[in-house]
C-alpha positions in Angstrom: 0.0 0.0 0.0 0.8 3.7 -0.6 2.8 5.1 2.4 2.1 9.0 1.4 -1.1 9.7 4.0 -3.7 12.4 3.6 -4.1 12.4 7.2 -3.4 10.7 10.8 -6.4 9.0 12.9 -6.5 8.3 16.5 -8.8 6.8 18.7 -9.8 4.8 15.9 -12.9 2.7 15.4 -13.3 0.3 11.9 -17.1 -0.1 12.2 -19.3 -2.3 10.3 -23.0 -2.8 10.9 -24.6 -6.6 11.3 -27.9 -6.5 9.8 -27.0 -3.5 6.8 -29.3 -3.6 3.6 -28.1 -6.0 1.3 -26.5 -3.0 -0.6 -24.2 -2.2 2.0 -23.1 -5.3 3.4 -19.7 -5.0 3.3 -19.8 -0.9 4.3 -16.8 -0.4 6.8 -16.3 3.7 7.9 -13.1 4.7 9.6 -14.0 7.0 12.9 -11.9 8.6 15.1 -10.5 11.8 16.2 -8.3 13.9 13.6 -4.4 14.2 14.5 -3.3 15.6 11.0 -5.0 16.1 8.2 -2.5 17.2 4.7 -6.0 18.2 2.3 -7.5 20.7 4.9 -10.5 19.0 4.8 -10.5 18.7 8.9 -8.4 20.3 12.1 -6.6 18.2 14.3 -9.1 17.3 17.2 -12.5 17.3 15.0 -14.7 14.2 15.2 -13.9 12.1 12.5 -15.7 9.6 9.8 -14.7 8.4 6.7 -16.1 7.2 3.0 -16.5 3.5 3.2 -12.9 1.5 3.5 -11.7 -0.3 1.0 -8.6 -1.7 2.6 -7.2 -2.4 5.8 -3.0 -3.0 6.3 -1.8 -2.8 9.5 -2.5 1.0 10.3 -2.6 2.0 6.9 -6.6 2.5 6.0 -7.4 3.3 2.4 -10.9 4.6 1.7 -12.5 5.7 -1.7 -11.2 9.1 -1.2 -8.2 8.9 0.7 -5.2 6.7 2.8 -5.5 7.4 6.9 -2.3 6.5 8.9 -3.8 4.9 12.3 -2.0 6.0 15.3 -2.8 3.3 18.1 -4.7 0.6 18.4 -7.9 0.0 15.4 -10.6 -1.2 17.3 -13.2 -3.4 15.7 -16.9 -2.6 16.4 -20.3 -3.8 15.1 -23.0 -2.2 15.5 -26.9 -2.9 14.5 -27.9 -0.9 11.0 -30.7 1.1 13.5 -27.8 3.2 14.4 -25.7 3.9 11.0 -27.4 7.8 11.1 -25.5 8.1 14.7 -22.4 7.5 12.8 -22.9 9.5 10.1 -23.9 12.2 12.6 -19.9 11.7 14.3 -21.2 10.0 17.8 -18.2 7.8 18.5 -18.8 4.3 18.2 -17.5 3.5 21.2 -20.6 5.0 22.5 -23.2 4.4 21.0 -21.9 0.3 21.6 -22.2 0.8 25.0 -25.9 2.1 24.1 -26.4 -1.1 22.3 -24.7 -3.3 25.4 -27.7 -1.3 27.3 -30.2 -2.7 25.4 -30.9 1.3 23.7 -32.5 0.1 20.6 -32.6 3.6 19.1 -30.9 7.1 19.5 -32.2 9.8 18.4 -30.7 12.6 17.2 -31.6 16.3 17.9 -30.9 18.6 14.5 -28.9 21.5 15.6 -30.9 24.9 14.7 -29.0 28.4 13.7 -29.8 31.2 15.8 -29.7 34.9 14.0 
């Protein structure tokens, strides 16, 4: 694999989700907390979640839009499709499993509103 990174992950999390929609099966995300990140995209510290993984090597995780450098540990979670939109709102995995280990079937998620 490539050893030029667009970024640097920590706290990482490779989730996959046990009872996905045949069409996304096989969807692995990448979430963690931002140490570097070359594009700009994010600042080191932000909440982080990637475009589905396409491989995993060692600490080296290449999605469909970039290569992440692991730092630490890659933790392995699953977690039931009822909570794919906490993901994609950046709630760490690592909580919302211990939701699930609670027997929470479903989190909901309050929209944040704009003030003027």
């Amino acid at each position: 694999m490539n050893k030029i990174y667009d970024g640097v992950i920590e706290d990482a999390c490779l989730v996959s989700f046990t009872d996905a929609p045949e069409h996304h099966k096989n969807l692995r995300l990448l979430c963690g907390t931002v140490v570097e990140d070359k594009l700009q995209r994010f600042r080191s510290g932000d909440a982080f979640r990637s475009s589905p993984v396409l491989e995993v090597d060692g600490d080296n995780v290449r999605t469909a839009n970039s290569l992440y450098q692991v730092k630490g540990p890659l933790d392995h979670i699953e977690l039931p499709w009822s909570h794919f939109e906490a993901v994609l709102r950046l709630m760490h995995p690592r909580e919302i499993k211990d939701f699930v280990d609670e027997g929470i079937t479903e989190i909901l998620i309050q929209a944040e509103t704009k003030k003027e």
